[in-house]
PyMOL CGO cylinders between C-alpha atoms (Angstrom):
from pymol import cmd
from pymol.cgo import CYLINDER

trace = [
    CYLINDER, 6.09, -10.27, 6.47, 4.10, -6.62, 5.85, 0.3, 1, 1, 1, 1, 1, 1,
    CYLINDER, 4.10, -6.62, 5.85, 5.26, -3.59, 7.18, 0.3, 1, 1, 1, 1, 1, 1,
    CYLINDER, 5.26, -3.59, 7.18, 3.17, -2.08, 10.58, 0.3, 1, 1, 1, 1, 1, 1,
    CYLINDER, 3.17, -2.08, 10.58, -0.08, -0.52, 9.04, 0.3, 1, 1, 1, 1, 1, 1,
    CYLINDER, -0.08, -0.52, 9.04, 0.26, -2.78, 5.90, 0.3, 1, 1, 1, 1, 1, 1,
    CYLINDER, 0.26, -2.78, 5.90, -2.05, -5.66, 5.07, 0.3, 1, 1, 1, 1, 1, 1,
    CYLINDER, -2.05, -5.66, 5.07, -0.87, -8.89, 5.20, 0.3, 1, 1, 1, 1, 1, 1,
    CYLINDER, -0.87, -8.89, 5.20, 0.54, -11.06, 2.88, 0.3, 1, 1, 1, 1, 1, 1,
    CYLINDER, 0.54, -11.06, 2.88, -1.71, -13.64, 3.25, 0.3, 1, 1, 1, 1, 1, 1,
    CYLINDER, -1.71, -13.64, 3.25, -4.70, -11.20, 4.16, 0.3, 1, 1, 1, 1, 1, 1,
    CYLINDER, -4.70, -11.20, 4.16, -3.74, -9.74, 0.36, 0.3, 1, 1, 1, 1, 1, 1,
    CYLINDER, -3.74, -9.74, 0.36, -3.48, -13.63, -0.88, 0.3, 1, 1, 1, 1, 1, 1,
    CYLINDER, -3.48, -13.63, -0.88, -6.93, -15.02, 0.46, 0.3, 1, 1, 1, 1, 1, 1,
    CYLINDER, -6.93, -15.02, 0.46, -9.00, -12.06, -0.96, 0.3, 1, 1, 1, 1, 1, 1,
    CYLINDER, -9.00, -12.06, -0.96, -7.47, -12.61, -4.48, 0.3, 1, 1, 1, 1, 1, 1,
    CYLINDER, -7.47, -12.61, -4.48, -8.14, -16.41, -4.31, 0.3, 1, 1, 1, 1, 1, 1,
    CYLINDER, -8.14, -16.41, -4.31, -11.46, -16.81, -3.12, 0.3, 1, 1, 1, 1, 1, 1,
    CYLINDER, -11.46, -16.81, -3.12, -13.83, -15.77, -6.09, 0.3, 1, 1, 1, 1, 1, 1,
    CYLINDER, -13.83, -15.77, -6.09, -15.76, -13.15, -5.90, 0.3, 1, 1, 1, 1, 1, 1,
    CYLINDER, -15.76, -13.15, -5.90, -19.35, -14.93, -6.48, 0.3, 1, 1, 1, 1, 1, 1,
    CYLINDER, -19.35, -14.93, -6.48, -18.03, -16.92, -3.08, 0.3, 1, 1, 1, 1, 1, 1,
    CYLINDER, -18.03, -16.92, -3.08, -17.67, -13.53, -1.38, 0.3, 1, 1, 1, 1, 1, 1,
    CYLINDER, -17.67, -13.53, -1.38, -20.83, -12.18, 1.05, 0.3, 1, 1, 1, 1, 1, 1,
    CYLINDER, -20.83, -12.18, 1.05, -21.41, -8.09, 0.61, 0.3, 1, 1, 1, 1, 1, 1,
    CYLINDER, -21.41, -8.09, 0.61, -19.46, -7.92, 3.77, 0.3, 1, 1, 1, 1, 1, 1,
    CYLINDER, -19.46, -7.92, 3.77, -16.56, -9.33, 2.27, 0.3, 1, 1, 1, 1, 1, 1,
    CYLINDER, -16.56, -9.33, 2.27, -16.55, -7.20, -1.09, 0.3, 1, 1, 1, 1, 1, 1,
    CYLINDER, -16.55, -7.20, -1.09, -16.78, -4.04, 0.90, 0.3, 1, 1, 1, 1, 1, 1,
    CYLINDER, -16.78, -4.04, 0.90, -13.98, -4.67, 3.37, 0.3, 1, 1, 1, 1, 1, 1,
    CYLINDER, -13.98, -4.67, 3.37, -11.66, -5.94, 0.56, 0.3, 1, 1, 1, 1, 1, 1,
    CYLINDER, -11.66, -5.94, 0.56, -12.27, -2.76, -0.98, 0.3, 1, 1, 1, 1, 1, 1,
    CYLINDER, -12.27, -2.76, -0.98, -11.68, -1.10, 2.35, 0.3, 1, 1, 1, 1, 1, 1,
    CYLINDER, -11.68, -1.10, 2.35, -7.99, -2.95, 2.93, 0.3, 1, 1, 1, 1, 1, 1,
    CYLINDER, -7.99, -2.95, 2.93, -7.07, -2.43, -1.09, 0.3, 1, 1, 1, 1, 1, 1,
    CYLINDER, -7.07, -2.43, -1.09, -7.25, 1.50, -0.28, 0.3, 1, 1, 1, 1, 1, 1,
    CYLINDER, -7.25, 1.50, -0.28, -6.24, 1.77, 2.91, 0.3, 1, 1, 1, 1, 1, 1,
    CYLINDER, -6.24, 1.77, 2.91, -2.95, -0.73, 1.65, 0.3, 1, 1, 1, 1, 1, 1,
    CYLINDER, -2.95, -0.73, 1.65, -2.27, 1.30, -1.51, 0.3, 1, 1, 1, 1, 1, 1,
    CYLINDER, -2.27, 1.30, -1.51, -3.24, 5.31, 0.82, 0.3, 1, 1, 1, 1, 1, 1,
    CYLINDER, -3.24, 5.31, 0.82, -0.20, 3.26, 3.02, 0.3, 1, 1, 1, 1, 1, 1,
    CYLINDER, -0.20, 3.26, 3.02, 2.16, 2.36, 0.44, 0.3, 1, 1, 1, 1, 1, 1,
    CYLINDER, 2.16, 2.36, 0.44, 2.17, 5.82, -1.17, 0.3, 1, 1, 1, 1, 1, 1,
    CYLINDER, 2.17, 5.82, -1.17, 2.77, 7.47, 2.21, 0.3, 1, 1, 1, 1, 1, 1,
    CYLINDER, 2.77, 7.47, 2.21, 5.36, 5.16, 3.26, 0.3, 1, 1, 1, 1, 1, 1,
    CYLINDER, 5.36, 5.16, 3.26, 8.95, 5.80, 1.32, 0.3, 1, 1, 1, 1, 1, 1,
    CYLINDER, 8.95, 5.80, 1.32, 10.77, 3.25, -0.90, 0.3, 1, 1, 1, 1, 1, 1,
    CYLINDER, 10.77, 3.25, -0.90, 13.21, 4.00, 1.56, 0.3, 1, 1, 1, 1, 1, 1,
    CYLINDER, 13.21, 4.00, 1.56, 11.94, 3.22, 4.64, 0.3, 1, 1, 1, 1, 1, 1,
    CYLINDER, 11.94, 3.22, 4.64, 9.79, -0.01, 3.63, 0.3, 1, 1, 1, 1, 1, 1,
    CYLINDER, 9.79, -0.01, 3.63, 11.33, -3.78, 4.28, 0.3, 1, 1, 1, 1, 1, 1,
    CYLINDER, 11.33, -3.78, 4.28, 12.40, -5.55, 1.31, 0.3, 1, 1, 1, 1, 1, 1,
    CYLINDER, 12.40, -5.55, 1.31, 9.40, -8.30, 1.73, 0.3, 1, 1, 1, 1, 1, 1,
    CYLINDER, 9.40, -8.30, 1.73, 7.15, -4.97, 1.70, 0.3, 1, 1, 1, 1, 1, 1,
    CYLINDER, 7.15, -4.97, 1.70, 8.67, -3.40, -1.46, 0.3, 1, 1, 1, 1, 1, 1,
    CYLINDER, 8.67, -3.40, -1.46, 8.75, -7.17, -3.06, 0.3, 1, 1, 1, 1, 1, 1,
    CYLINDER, 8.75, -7.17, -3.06, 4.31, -7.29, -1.99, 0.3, 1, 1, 1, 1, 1, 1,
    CYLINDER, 4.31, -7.29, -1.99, 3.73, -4.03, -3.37, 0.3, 1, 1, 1, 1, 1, 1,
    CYLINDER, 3.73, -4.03, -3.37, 5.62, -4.83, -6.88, 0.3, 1, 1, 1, 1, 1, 1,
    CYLINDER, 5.62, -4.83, -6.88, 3.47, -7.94, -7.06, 0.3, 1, 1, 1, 1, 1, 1,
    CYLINDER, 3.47, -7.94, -7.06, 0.18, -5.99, -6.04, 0.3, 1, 1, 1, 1, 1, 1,
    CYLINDER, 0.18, -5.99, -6.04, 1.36, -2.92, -7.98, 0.3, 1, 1, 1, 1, 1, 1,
    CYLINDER, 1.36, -2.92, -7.98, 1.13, -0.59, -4.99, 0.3, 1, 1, 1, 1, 1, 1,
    CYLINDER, 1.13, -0.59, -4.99, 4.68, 0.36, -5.46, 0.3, 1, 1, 1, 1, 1, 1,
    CYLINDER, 4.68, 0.36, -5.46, 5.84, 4.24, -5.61, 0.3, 1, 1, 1, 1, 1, 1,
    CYLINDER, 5.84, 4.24, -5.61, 9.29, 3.66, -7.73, 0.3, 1, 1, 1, 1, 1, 1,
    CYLINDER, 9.29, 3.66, -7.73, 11.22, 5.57, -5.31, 0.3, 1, 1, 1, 1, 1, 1,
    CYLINDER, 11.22, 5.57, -5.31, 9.21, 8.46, -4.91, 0.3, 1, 1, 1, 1, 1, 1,
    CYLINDER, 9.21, 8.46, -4.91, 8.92, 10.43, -1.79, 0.3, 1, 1, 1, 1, 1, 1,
    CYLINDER, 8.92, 10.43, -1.79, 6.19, 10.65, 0.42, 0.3, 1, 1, 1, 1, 1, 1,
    CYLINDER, 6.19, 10.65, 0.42, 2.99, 12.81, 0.07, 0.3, 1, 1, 1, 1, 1, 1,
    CYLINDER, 2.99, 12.81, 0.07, 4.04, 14.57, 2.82, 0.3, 1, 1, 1, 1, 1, 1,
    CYLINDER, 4.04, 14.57, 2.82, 7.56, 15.23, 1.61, 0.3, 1, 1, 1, 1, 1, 1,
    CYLINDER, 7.56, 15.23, 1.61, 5.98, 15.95, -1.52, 0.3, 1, 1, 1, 1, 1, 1,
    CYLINDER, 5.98, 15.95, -1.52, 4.08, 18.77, 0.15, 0.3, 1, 1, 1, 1, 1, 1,
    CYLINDER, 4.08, 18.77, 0.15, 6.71, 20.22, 1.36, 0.3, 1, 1, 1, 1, 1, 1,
    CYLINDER, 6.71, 20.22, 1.36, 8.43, 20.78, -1.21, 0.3, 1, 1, 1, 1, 1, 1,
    CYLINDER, 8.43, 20.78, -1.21, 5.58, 22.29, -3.11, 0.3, 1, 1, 1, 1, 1, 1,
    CYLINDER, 5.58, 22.29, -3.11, 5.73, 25.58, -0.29, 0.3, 1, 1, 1, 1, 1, 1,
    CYLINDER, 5.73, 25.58, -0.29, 9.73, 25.37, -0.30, 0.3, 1, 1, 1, 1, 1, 1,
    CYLINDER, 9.73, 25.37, -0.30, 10.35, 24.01, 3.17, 0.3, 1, 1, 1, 1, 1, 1,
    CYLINDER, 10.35, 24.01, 3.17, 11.09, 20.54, 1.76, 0.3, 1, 1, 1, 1, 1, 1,
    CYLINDER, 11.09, 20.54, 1.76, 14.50, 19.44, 0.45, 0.3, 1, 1, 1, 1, 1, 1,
    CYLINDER, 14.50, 19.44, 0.45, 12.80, 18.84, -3.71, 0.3, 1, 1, 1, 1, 1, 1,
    CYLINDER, 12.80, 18.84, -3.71, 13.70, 15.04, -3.02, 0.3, 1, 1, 1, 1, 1, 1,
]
cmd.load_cgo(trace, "trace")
């Protein structure tokens, strides 16, 4: 099961079965939409705080971070108020 704000599993699964001369315009776009809205989520989410069927998905759809914190965190520690995790 995906994380809140995550695409599904099977959501991910049916778009990368169905071939792409199957898919309507409609269909390509919104794919495109959910791939980088799902990897925008993954980056913002923590290693950390994701489930292990999450960080399992996003090693298989290579939308994993390797333990690296969060673009917020990320910012700020770039103007010192964050603790340089």
């Amino acid at each position: 099961m995906s994380d809140n704000g995550r695409q599904s599993f099977t959501d991910k699964a049916t778009a990368a079965l169905k071939p792409d001369s199957e898919k309507s315009t409609t269909e390509h776009f919104g794919d495109k939409f959910k791939g980088k809205s799902d990897s925008a989520a993954s980056t913002l989410q923590p290693e950390s705080e994701k489930s292990t069927s999450q960080r399992v998905g996003d090693t298989f759809s290579s939308n994993s971070n390797n333990d690296q914190p969060s673009l917020a965190q990320k910012a700020k520690n770039a103007v010192g108020l964050g603790d340089n995790n």
